[in-house]
KOLGU-4560 file (N, C-alpha, C; in nm, 3 decimals, padded with zeros to 5 digits):
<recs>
<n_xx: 00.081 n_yy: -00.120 n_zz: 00.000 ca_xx: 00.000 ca_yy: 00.000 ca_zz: 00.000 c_xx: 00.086 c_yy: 00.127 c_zz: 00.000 mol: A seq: 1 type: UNK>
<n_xx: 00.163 n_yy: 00.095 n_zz: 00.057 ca_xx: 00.338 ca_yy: 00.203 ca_zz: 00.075 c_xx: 00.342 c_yy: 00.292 c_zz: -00.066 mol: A seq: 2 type: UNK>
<n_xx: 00.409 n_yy: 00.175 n_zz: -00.110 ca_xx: 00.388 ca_yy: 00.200 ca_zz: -00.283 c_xx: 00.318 c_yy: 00.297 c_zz: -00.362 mol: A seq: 3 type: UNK>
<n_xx: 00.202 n_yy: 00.247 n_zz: -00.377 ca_xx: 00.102 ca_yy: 00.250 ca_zz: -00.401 c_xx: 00.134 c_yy: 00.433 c_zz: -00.427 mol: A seq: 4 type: UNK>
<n_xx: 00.094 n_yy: 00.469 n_zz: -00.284 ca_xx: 00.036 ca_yy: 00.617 ca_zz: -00.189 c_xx: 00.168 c_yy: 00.675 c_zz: -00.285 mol: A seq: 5 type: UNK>
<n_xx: 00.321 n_yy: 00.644 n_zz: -00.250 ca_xx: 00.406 ca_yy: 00.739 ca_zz: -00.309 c_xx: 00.445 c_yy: 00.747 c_zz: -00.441 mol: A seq: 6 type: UNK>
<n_xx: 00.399 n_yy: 00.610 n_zz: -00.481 ca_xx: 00.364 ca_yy: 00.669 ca_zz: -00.675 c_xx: 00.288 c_yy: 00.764 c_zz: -00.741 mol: A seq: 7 type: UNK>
<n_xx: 00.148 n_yy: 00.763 n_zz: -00.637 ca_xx: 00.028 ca_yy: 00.864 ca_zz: -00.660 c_xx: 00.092 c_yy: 00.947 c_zz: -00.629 mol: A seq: 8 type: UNK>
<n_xx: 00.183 n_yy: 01.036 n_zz: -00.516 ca_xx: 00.274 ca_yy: 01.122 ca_zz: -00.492 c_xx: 00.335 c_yy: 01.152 c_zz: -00.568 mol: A seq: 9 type: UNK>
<n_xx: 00.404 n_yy: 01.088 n_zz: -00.636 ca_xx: 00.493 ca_yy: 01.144 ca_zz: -00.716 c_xx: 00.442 c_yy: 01.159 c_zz: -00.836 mol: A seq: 10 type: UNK>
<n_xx: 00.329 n_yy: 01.113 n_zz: -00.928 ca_xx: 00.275 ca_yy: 01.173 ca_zz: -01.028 c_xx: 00.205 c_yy: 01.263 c_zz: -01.044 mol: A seq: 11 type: UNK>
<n_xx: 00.134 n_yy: 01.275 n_zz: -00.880 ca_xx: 00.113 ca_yy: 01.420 ca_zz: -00.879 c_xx: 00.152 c_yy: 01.511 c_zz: -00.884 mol: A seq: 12 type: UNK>
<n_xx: 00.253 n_yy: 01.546 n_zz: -00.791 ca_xx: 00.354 ca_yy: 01.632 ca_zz: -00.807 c_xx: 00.443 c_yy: 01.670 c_zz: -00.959 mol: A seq: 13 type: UNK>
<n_xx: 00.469 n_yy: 01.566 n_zz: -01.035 ca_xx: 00.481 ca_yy: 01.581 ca_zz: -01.184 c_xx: 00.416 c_yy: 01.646 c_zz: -01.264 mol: A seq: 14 type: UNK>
<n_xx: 00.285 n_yy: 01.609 n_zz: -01.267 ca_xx: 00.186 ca_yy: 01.677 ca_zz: -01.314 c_xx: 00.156 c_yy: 01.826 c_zz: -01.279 mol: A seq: 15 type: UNK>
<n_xx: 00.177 n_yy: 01.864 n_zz: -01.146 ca_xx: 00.164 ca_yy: 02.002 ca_zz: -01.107 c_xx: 00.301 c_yy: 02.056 c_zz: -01.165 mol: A seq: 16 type: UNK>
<n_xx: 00.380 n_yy: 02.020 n_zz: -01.140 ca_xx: 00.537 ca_yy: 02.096 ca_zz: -01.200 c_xx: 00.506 c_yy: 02.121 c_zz: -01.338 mol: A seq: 17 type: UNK>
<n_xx: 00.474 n_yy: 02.017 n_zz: -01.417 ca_xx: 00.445 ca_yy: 02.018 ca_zz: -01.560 c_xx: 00.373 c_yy: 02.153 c_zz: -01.580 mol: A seq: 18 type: UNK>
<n_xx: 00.246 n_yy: 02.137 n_zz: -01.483 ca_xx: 00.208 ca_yy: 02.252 ca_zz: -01.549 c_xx: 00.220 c_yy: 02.406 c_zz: -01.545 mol: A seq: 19 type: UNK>
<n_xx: 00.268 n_yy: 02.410 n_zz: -01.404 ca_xx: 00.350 ca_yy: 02.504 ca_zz: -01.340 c_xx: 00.424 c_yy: 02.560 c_zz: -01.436 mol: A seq: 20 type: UNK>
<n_xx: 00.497 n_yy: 02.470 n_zz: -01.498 ca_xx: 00.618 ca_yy: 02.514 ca_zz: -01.577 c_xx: 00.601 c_yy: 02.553 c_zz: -01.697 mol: A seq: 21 type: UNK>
<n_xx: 00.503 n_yy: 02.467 n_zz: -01.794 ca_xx: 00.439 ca_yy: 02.504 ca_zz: -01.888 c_xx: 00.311 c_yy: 02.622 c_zz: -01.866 mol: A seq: 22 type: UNK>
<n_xx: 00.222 n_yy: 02.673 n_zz: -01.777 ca_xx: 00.120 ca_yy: 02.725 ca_zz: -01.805 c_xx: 00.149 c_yy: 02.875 c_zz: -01.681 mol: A seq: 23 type: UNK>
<n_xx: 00.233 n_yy: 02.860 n_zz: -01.602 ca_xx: 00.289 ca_yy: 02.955 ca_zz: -01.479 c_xx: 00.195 c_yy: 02.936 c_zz: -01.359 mol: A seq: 24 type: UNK>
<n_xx: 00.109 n_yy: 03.040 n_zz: -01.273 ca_xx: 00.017 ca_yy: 03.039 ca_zz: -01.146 c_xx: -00.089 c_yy: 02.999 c_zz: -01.227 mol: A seq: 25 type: UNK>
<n_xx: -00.172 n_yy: 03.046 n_zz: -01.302 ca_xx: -00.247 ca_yy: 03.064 ca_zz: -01.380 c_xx: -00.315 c_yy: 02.922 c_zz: -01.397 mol: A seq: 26 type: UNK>
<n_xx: -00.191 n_yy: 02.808 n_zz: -01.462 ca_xx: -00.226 ca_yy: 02.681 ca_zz: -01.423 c_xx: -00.259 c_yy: 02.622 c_zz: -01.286 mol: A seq: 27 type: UNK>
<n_xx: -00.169 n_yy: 02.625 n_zz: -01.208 ca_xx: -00.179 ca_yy: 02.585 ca_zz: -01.105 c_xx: -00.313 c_yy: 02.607 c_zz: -01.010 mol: A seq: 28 type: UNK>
<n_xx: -00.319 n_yy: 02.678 n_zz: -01.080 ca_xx: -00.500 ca_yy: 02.764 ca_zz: -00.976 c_xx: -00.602 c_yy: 02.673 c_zz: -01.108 mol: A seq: 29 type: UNK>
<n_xx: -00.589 n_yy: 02.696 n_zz: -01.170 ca_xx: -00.695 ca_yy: 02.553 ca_zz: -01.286 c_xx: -00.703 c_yy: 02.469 c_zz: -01.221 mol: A seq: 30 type: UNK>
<n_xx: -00.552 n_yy: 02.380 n_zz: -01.225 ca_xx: -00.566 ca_yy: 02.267 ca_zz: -01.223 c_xx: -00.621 c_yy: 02.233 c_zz: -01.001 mol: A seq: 31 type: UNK>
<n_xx: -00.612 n_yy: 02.296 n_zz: -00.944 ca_xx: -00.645 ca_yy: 02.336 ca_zz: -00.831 c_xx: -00.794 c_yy: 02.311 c_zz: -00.838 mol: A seq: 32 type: UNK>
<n_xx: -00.859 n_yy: 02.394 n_zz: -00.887 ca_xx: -00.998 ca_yy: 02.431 ca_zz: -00.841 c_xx: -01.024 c_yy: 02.351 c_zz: -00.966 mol: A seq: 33 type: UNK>
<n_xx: -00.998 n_yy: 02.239 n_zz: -00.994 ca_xx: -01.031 ca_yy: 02.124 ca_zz: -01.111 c_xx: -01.033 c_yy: 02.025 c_zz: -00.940 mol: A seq: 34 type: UNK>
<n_xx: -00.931 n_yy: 02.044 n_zz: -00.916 ca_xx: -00.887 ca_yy: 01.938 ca_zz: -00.846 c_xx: -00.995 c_yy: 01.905 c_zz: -00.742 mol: A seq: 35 type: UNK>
<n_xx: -01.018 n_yy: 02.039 n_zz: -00.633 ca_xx: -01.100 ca_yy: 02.034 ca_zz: -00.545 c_xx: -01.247 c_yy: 02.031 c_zz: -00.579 mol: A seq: 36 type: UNK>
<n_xx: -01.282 n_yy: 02.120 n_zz: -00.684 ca_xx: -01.434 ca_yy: 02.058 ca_zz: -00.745 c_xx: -01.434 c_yy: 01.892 c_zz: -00.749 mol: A seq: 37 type: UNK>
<n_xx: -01.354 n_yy: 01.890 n_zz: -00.831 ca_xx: -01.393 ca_yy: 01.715 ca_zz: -00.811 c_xx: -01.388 c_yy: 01.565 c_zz: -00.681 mol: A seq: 38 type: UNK>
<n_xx: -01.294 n_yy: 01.664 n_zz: -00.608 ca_xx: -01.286 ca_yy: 01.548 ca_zz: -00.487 c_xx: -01.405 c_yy: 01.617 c_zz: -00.378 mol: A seq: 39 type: UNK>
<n_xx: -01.478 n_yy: 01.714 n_zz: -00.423 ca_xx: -01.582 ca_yy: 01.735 ca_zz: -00.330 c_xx: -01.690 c_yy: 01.731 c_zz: -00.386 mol: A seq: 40 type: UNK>
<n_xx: -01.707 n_yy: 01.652 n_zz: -00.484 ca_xx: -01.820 ca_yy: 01.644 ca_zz: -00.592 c_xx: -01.916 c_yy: 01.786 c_zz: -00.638 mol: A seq: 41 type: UNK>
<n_xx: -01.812 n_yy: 01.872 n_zz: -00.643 ca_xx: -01.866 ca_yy: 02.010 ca_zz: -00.645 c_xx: -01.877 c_yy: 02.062 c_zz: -00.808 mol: A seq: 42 type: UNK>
<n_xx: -02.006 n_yy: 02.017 n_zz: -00.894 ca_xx: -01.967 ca_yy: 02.060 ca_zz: -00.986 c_xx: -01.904 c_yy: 02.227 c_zz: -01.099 mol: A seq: 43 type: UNK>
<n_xx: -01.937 n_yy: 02.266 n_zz: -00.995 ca_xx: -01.932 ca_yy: 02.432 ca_zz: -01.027 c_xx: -01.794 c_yy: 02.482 c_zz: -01.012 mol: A seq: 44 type: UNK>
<n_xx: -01.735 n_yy: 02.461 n_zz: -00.916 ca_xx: -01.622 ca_yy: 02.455 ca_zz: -00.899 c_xx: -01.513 c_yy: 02.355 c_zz: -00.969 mol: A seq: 45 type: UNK>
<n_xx: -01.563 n_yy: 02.280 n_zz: -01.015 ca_xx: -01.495 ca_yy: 02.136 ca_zz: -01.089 c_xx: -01.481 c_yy: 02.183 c_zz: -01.306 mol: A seq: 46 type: UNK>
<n_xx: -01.607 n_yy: 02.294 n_zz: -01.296 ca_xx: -01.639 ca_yy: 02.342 ca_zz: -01.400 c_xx: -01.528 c_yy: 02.475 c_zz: -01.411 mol: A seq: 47 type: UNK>
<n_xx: -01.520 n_yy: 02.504 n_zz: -01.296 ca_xx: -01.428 ca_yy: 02.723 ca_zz: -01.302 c_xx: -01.272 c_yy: 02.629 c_zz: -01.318 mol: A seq: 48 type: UNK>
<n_xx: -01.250 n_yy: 02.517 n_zz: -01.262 ca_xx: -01.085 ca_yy: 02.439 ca_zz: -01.298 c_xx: -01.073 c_yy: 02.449 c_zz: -01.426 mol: A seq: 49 type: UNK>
<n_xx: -01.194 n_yy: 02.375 n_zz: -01.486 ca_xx: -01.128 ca_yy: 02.312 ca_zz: -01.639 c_xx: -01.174 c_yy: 02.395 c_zz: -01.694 mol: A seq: 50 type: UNK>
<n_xx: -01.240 n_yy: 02.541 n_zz: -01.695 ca_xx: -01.247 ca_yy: 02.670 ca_zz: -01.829 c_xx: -01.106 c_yy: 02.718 c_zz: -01.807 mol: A seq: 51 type: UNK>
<n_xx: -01.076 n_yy: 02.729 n_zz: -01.662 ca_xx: -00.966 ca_yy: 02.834 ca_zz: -01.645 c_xx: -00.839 c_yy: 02.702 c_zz: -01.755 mol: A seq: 52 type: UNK>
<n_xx: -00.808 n_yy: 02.627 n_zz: -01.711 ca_xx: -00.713 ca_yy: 02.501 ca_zz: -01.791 c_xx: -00.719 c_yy: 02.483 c_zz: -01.931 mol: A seq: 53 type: UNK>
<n_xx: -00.851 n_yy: 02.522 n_zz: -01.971 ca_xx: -00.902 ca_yy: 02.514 ca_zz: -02.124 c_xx: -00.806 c_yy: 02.663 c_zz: -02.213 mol: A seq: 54 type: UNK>
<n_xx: -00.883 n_yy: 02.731 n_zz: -02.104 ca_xx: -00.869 ca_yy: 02.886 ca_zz: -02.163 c_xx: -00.694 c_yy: 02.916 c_zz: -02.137 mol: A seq: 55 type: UNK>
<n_xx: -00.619 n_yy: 02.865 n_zz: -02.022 ca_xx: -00.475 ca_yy: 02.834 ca_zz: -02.076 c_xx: -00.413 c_yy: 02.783 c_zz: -02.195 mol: A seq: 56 type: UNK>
<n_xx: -00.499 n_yy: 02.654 n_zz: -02.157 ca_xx: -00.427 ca_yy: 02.577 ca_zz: -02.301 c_xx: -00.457 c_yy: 02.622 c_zz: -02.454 mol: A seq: 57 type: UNK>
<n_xx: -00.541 n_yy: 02.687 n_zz: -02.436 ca_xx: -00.598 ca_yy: 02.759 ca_zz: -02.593 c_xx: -00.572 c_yy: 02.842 c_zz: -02.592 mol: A seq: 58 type: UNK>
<n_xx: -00.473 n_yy: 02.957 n_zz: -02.569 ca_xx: -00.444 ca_yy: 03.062 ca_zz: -02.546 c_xx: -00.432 c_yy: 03.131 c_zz: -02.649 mol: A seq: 59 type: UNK>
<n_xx: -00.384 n_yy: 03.266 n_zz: -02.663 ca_xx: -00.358 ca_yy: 03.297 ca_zz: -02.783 c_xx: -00.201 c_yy: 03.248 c_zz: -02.879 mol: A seq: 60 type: UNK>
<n_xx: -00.219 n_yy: 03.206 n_zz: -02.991 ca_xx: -00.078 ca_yy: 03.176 ca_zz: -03.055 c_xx: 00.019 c_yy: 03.296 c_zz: -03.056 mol: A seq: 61 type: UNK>
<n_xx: 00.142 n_yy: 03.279 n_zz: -02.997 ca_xx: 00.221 ca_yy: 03.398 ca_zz: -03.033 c_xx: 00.271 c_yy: 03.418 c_zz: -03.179 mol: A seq: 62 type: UNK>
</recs>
């Protein structure tokens, strides 16, 4: 179960760096209020994550 817990750890943390790095605060607050909408079955809040993540990732082309 050890395992398990610090693999999920560590891909999380990947995933936040990733986007951190690729998208700046901006992501991190997406993928955030993605995060917590969904582990509180909150859809509204689960909805303001993934526009804000959308509207990153579609950004304008430089």
């Amino acid at each position: 179960m050890p395992a398990i817990a610090l693999l999920a750890a560590v891909v999380a943390v990947t995933v936040e760096q990733l986007v951190q790095w690729k998208y700046g605060p901006m992501g991190i607050i997406g993928l955030l209020l993605l995060t917590v909408g969904v582990k509180a079955k909150n859809p509204t809040v689960s909805s303001i994550g993934a526009v804000v993540l959308a509207l990153m990732m579609t950004g304008p082309a430089i």
